[in-house]
C-alpha positions in Angstrom: 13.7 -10.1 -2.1 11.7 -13.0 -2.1 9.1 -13.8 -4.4 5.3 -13.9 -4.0 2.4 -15.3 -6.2 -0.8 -12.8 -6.2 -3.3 -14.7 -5.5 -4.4 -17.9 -7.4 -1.9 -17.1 -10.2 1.3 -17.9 -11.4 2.4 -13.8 -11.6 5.2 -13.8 -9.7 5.8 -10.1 -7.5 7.9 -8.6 -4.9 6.2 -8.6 -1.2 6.5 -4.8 -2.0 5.3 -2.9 -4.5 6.8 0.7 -5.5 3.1 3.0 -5.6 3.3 5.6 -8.5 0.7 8.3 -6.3 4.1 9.6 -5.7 6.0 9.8 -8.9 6.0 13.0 -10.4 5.6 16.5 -8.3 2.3 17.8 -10.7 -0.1 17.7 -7.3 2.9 19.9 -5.5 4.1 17.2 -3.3 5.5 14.1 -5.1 9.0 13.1 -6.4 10.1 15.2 -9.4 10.3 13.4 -12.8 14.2 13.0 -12.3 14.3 12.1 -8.5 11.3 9.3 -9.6 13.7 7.9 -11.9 16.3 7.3 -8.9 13.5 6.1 -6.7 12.5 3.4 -9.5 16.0 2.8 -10.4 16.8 1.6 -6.7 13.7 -0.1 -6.3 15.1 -2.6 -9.0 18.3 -2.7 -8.3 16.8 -4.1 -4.3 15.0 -6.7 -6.0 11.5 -5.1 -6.7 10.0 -6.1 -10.3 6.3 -4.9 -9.2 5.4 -1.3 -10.2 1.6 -0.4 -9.5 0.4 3.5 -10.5 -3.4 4.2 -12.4 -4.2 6.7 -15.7 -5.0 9.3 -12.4 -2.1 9.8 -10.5 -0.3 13.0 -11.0 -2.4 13.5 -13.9 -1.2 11.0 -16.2 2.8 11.8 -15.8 3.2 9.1 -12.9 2.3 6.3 -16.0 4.5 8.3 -18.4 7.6 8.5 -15.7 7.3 4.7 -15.7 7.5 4.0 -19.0 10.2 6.7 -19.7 12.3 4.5 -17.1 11.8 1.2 -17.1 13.8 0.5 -20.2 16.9 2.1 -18.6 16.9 0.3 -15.5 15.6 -3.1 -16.7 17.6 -5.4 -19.3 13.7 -5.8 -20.6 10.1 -5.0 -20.3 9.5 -8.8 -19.2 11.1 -8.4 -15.9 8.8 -6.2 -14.5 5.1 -6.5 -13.6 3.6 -3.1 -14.1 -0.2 -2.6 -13.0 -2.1 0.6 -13.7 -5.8 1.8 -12.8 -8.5 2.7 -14.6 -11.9 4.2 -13.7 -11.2 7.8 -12.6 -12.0 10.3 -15.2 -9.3 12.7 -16.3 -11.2 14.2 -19.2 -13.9 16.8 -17.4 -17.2 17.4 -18.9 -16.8 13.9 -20.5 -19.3 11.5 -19.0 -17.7 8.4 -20.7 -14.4 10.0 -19.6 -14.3 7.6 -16.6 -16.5 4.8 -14.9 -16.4 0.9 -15.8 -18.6 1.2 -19.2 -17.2 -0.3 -22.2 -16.4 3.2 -23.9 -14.6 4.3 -21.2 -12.5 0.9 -20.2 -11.0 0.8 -23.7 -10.3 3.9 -24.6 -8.3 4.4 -20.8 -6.4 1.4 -21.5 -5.6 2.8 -24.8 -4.3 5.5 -23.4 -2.4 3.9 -20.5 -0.6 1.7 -23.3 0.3 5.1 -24.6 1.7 7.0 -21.6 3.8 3.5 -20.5 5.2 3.2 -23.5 4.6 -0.7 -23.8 1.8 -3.1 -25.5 0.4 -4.9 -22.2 -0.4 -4.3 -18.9 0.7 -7.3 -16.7 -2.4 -6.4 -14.0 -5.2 -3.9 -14.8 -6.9 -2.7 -11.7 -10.7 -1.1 -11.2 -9.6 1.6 -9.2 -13.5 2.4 -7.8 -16.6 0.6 -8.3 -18.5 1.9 -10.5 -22.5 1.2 -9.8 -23.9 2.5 -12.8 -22.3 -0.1 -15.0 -23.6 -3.1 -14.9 -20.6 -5.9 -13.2 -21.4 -8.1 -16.4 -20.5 -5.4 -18.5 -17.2 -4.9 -16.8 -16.4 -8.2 -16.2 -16.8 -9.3 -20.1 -15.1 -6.1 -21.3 -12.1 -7.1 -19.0 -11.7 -10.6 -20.1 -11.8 -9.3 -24.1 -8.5 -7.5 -23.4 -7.4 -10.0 -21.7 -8.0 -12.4 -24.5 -6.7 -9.3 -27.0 -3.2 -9.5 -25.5 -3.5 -6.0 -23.6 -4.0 -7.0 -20.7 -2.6 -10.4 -18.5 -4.1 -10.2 -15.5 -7.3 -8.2 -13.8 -7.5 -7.1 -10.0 -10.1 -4.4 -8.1 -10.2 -2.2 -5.6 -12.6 0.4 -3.9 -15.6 -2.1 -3.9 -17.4 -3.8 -0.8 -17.1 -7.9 -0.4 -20.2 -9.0 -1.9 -20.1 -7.1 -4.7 -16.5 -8.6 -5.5 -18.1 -11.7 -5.1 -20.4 -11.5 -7.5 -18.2 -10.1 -9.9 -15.8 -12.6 -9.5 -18.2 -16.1 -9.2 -20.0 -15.0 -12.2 -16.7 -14.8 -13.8 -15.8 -18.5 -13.1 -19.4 -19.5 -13.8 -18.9 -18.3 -17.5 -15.2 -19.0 -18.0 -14.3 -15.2 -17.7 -10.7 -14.0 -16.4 -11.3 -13.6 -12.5 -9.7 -11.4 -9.8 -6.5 -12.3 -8.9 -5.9 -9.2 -6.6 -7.8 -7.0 -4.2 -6.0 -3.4 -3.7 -7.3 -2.1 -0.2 -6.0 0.6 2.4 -4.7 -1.4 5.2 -2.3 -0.8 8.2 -2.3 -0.4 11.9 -4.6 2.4 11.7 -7.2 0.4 9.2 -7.9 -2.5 10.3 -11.4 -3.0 9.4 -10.8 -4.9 6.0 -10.2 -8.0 8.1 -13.8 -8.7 8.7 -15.1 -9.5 5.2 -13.1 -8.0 2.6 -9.3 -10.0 3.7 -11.7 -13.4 4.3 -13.1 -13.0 0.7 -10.3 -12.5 -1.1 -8.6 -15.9 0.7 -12.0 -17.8 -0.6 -12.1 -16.5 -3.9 -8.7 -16.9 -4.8 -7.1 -12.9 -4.5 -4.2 -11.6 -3.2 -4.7 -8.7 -0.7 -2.1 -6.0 -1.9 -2.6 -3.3 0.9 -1.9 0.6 0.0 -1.3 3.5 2.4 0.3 1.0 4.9 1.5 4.1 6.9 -1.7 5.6 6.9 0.1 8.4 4.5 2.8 8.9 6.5 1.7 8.8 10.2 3.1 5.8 10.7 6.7 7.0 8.9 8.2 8.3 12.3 7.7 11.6 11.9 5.3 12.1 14.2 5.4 11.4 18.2 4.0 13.3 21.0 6.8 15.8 21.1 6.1 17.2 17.9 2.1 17.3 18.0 0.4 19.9 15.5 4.1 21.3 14.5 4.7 19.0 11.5 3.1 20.2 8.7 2.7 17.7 5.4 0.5 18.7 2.7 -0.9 15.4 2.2 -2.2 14.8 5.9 -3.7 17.7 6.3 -7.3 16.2 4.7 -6.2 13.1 7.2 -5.7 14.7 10.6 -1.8 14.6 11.0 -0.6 17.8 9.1 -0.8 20.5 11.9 -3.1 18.5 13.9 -3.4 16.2 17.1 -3.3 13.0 16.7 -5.3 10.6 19.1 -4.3 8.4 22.5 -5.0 5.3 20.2 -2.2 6.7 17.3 0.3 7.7 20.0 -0.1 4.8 21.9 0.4 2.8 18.5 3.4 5.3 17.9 5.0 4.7 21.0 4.9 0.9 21.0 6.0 1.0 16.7 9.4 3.5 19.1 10.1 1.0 21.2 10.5 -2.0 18.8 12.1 -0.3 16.0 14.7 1.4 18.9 15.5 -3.1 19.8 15.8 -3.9 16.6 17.9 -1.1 15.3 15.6 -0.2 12.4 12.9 2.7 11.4 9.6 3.5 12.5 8.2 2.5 9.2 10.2 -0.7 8.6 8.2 -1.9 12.1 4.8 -0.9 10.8 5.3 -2.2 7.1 7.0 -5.8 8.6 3.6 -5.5 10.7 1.3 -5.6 7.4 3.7 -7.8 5.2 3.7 -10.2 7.3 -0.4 -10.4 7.8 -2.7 -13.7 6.0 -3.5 -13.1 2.5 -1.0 -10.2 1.9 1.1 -11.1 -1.0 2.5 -7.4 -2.0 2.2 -4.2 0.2 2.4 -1.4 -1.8 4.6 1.6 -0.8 5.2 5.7 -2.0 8.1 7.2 -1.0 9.0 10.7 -2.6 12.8 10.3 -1.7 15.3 7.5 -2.1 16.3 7.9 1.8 11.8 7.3 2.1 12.5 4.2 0.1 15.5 2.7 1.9 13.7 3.0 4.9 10.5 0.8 3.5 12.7 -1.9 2.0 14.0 -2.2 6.0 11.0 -4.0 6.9 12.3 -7.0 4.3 14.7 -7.4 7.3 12.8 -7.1 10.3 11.7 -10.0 12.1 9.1 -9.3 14.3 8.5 -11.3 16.8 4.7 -13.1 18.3 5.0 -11.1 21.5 5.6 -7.5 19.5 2.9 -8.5 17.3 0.9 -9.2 19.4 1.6 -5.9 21.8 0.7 -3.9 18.3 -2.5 -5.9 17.8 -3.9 -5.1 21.0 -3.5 -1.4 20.2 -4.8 -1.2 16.8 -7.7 -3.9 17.4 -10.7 -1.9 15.5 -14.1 -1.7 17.6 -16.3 -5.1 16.9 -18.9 -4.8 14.3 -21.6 -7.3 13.4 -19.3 -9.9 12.2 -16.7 -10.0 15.1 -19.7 -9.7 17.7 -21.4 -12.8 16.4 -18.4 -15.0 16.6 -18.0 -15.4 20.5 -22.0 -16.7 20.2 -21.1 -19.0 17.6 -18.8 -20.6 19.7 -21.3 -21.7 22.1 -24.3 -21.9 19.6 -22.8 -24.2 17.5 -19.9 -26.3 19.5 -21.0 -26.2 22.9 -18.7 -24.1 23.9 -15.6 -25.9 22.7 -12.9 -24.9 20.9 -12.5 -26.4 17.6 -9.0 -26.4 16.1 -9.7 -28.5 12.5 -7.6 -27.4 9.9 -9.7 -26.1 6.8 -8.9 -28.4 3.5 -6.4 -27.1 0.8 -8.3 -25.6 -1.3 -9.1 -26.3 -5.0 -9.0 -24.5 -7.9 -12.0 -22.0 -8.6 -12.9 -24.0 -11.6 -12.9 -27.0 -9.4 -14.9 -24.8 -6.9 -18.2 -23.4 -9.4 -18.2 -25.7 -12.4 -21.1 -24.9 -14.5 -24.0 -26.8 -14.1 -23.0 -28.7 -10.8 -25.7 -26.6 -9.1 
């Protein structure tokens, strides 16, 4: 693999990223413990060293799976950049269980630490806003473990644009650690992060690293219009596929994804990941495979070279309906150039401390 920085960092990551929503079989469809260790043990061996799972998934085994088997497969914990979530609360009738709140953030990452087996977490990820804790609250108790040693590096997810933004310039402002990542579903069939949330995350110096990139599995090659309501798939059912119809707009994607996977002698899901890793801003698309055949499939799209004419062809199809933001930008054209087309290249950009210095405004 090739190497990408997330974001305005030095952390160095894999364009993908092996998901841990899949590791371990406690929510009766993931990978059992000792097929997880296989799937995590060939995801190294091709080159991955970026691991991403949260205190959540599969009730806590997914982070204990990982640290149970990355000292096998890995000459040492250094190698590999392991990120985990916090926020959801796994301790019912606890109302400090979960959320942002000070309380809650350090005794989760206590408790991550625990299940991975290891003394940091190389990126530490809010899994879901949390709007009854204040951002200054979260922000601050984020950069203390940074500065603590148990954390390196912060990212979020589940929040809208300008509330990242705020987070993340009041950070600079006050010389707290900042965002270097924004985790957001993103594929073919979601598009609509590109308006403000994929634009942000370019200005304010985060990587996008997209999850569900096969919109949990519809874009694996499983499903085509021969096979409509008749594959079942327990974790689709609560997203339309399992047992049901999909759409024109799905098949028509489906068909198009068919016909460039069939002339460049690869999968279904190697065309649709190539499709997302190779989008501005993404530096590492995360993927969850419950097999090693799932995961051989994935690390296809490493070696699939789209080209402009197929991507565009798949564009077309998966263009999202215009909202405020893309309807305003045809009128702006006119409004503010006369109609001309203005083709300036932006300048590089500076560093965020070069960007909001304190007291410049």
């Amino acid at each position: 693999m090739n190497y990408n920085t997330l974001g305005r960092s030095g952390l160095k990551v894999s364009p993908l990223c092996l998901g841990g929503m899949t590791l371990g079989d406690d929510w009766g469809w993931g990978a059992s413990a000792a097929e997880s260790e296989k799937i995590i043990a060939g995801f190294i061996e091709a080159g991955g060293n970026f691991i991403d799972t949260s205190n959540v998934y599969t009730n806590g085994h997914s982070e204990k799976i990982i640290g149970d088997t990355i000292g096998r497969y890995s000459s040492t914990r250094t190698h590999m950049v392991i990120g985990t979530k916090f926020a959801a609360n796994i301790y019912p009738g606890d109302p400090n269980g979960g959320g942002t709140g000070t309380k809650s953030i350090m005794e989760n990452c206590h408790q991550s630490l625990r299940r991975l087996q290891t003394d940091y977490i190389d990126l530490y990820w809010i899994h879901q806003w949390d709007w009854n804790t204040p951002f200054e609250e979260i922000m601050r108790t984020l950069d203390n473990l940074v500065k603590s040693g148990k954390v390196r590096y912060i990212g979020v997810s589940y929040a809208p644009a300008w509330k990242i933004a705020q987070a993340q310039t009041t950070a600079i402002l006050k010389d707290w650690t900042p965002f270097i990542g924004l985790q957001i579903e993103y594929s073919l069939l979601e598009r609509t992060i590109e308006d403000e949330l994929v634009p942000m995350a370019a200005e304010l110096g985060m990587g996008v690293m997209p999850w569900s990139p096969l919109k949990g599995g519809i874009l694996s090659g499983k499903y085509d219009r021969s096979n409509q309501g008749k594959v079942q798939d327990s974790r689709m059912v609560d997203n339309g596929a399992g047992g049901a119809k999909l759409g024109e707009k799905e098949l028509a994607i489906l068909d198009k994804l068919t016909e460039i996977a069939t002339a460049h002698n690869t999968t279904i899901a190697a065309v649709a990941l190539a499709w997302v890793i190779n989008k501005p801003g993404i530096s590492s698309t995360i993927i969850g495979v419950r097999k090693l055949a799932q995961l051989a499939s994935n690390l296809a799209a490493l070696d699939t070279r789209l080209s402009m004419e197929e991507i565009a062809a798949l564009d077309a199809l998966s263009t999202p309906p215009p909202t405020f933001v893309t309807n305003y930008r045809p009128y702006s054209k006119m409004f503010l150039h006369g109609g001309i087309e203005i083709n300036g290249s932006k300048p590089a950009a500076l560093p965020l401390t070069q960007q909001m210095t304190p007291g410049k405004y």
